[in-house]
Each structure stands twice: as structure tokens, then as C-alpha cells.
C-alpha positions as CSV (number, residue, x, y, z in Angstrom):
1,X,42.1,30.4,63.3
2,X,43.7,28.2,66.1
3,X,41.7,25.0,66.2
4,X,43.4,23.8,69.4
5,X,41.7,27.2,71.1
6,X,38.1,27.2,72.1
7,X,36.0,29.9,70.2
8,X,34.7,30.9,73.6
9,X,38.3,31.6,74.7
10,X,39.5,33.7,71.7
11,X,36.4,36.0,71.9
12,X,37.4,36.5,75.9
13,X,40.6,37.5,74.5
14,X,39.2,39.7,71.6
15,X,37.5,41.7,73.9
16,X,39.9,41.6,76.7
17,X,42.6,43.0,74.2
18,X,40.0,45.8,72.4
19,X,39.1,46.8,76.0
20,X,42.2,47.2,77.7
21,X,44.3,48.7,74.5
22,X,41.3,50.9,73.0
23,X,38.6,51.6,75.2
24,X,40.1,52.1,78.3
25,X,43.0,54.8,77.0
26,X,39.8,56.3,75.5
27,X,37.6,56.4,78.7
28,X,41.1,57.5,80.4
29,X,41.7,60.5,78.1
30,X,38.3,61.6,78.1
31,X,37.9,61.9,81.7
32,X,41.3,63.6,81.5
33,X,40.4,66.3,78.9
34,X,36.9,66.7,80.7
35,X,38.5,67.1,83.9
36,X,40.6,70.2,82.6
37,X,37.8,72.0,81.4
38,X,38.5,71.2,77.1
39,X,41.4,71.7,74.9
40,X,41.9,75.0,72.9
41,X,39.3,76.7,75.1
42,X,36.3,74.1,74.8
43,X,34.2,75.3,77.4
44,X,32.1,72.5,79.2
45,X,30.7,74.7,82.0
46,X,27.4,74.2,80.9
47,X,27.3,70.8,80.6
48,X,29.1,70.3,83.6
49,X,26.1,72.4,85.2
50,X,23.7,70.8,83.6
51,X,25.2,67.4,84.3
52,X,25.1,68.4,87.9
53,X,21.4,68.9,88.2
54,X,20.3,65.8,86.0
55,X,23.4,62.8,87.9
56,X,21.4,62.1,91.0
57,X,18.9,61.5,89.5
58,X,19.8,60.0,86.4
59,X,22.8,57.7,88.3
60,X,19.6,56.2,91.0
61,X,18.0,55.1,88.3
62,X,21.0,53.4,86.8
63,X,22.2,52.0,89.9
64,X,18.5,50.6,90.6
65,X,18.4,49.0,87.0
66,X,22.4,47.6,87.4
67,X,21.4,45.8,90.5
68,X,18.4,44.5,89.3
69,X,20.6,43.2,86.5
70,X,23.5,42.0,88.4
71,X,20.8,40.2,90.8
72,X,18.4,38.5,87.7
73,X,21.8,37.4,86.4
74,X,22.9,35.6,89.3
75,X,20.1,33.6,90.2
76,X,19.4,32.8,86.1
77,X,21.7,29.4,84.4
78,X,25.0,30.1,83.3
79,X,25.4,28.9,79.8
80,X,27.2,25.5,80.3
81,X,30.0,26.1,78.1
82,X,31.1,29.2,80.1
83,X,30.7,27.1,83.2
84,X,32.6,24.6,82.4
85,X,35.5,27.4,80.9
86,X,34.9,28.7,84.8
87,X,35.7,25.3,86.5
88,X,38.5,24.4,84.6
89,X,40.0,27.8,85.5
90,X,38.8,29.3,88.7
91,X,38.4,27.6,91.8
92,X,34.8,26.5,93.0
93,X,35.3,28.6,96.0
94,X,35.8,31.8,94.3
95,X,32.9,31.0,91.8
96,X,30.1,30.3,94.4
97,X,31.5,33.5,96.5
98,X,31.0,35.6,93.5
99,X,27.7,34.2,92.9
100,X,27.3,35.6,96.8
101,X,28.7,38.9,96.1
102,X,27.0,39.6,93.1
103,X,23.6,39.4,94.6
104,X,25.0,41.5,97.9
105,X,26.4,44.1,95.4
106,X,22.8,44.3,93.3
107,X,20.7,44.7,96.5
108,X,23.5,47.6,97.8
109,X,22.9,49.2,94.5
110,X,19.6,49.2,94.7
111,X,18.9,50.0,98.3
112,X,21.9,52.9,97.4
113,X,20.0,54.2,95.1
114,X,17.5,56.1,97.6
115,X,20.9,57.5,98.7
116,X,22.0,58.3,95.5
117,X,18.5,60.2,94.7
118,X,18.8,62.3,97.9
119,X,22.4,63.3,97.2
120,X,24.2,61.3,99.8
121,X,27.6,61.8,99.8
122,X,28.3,58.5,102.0
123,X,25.9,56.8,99.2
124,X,28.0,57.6,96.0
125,X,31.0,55.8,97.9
126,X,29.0,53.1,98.6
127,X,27.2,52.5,95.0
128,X,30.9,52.9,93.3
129,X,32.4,50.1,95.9
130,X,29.4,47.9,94.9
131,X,29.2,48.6,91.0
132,X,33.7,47.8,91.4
133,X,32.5,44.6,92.9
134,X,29.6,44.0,90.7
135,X,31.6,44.3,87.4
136,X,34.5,41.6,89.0
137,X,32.0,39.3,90.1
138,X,30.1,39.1,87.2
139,X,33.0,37.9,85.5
140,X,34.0,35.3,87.9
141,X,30.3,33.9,88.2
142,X,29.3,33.2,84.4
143,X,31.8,35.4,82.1
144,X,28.6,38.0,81.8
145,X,30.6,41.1,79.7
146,X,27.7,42.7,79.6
147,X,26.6,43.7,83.4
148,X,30.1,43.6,83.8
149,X,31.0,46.5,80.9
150,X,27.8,48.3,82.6
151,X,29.6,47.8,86.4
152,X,32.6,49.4,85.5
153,X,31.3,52.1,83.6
154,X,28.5,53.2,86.3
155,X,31.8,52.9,88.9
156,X,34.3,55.1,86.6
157,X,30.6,57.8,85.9
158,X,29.6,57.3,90.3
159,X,33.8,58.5,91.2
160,X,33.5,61.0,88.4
161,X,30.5,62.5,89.4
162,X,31.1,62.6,93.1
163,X,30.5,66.4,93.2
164,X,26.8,66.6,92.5
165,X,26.5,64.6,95.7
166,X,27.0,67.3,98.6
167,X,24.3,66.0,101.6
168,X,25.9,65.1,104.1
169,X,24.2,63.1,107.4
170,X,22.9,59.6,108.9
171,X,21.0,57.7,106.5
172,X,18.7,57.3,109.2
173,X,17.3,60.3,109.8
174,X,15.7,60.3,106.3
175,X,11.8,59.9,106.0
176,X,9.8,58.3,103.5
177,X,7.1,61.1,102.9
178,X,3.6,59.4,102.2
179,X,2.4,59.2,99.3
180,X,-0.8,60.9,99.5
């Protein structure tokens, strides 16, 4: 296609292009319609209900498993052809800071996720904070799409589904109940 372009460089743009001009109008307008309640008197009530019961639970887990993600990722290698794409464009300051924040933002999600399980309110701010950060760090750190994609979509689903999460109160006064 365009010899003097790197391969590695026109598939950034690909996707940067399909994301921004297809995917996120789509994400947009389906929030939007579910939001209203449907179009033409689609009814999502139920799901909304059942959606309700199920996203504590179902969001903990996902939080745990991003930051686990986002933290394996930033201690693996970064493919050497991405890193060198990285150093030619973004400073070496911003790139070892976002290996920094990346592994702060994977151990927020996952010590979040207790939160997230017990329905903290102050938790679901938290866990959508840290999954924003963990999608734009792991871009800056190795050009990772995927735990990045994941970030931002666990971010947009956490501030979407901030009204399953109704306990208010100090993390602190929480107990771990034994086991047995």
C-alpha cells in the first residue's frame, strides 16, 4: 500500500479510524437508546433488573481479571518493533510513567474489586478512574489494543452501571468473614 509507512503504523491507524468512526458512534448510540428505556416501546425493564442483580458481581470479577491483565502485561517484553515505534514518538518519561501507572491501575482494580463485590458506591468511582487510566497507559507502554479495548469498555459498562452500586460507608469498617 504505502511502502514508505511501517505496517505496524497503518494497522494503528486501521483500528484507530474503525474505532473512532464505527465503534464508538455504536457504543454511543446504544448506551443512548438503552438509557431511554428502547425505541417504539422496547421494554428493557427486565434486563435492566436482572442486570442489576448479576453487575456487582459480574463487574468484580472483570475488574479482578483486567488488573491482572494490565499488571502481567506490564512486567512481560514489549515486542521490540512497538518499542522502538514508542521511542521514536513518545517521550521516555511518559513511557516508563505509564509502565508505573499501569501496574498502580491493575492492583486498584483488583483490590477494587472487594469494593465492587460488596456494592461500594465509592468503589465503582474508583475501578472506572483506574480502568480510564489502564486503557491510556496501556497504549503508551507497548501499543497493547487489547487490555486497552478491555479498559475502556469495563470504564464506559463501571459509569453505566453505577446504579447497582447503592452501599454507602468507610471501606474500613468491612470484615473479612472466616472462612470456616
Amino acid at each position: 500500500m504505502l511502502p514508505e509507512v511501517s505496517r505496524a503504523a497503518l494497522t494503528a491507524g486501521f483500528l484507530g479510524y474503525r474505532l473512532i468512526y464505527y465503534i464508538g458512534p455504536l457504543l454511543l448510540a446504544a448506551a443512548l437508546l438503552a438509557r431511554s428505556g428502547g425505541a417504539a416501546g422496547l421494554r428493557l425493564g427486565r434486563i435492566a433488573t436482572a442486570w442489576r442483580a448479576v453487575a456487582p458481581t459480574a463487574l468484580a470479577a472483570a475488574a479482578f481479571a483486567l488488573g491482572a491483565v494490565l499488571i502481567l502485561t506490564a512486567i512481560g517484553r514489549i515486542d521490540p518493533d512497538r518499542l522502538a515505534l514508542l521511542r521514536a514518538t513518545v517521550p521516555l518519561g511518559v513511557l516508563e510513567t505509564s509502565h508505573l501507572l499501569s501496574l498502580v491501575s491493575g492492583l486498584v482494580l483488583m483490590g477494587g474489586s472487594l469494593g465492587l463485590f460488596r456494592r461500594r458506591e465509592l468503589a465503582v468511582r474508583i475501578a472506572t478512574v483506574a480502568a480510564a487510566l489502564g486503557a491510556s497507559t496501556a497504549l503508551l507502554r507497548g501499543l497493547d489494543i487489547g487490555p486497552a479495548i478491555a479498559a475502556a469498555i469495563l470504564a464506559m459498562v463501571l459509569a453505566a452501571s453505577r446504579s447497582a452500586f447503592t452501599r454507602r460507608g468507610a471501606w474500613r469498617s468491612d470484615r473479612l468473614a472466616p472462612v470456616w
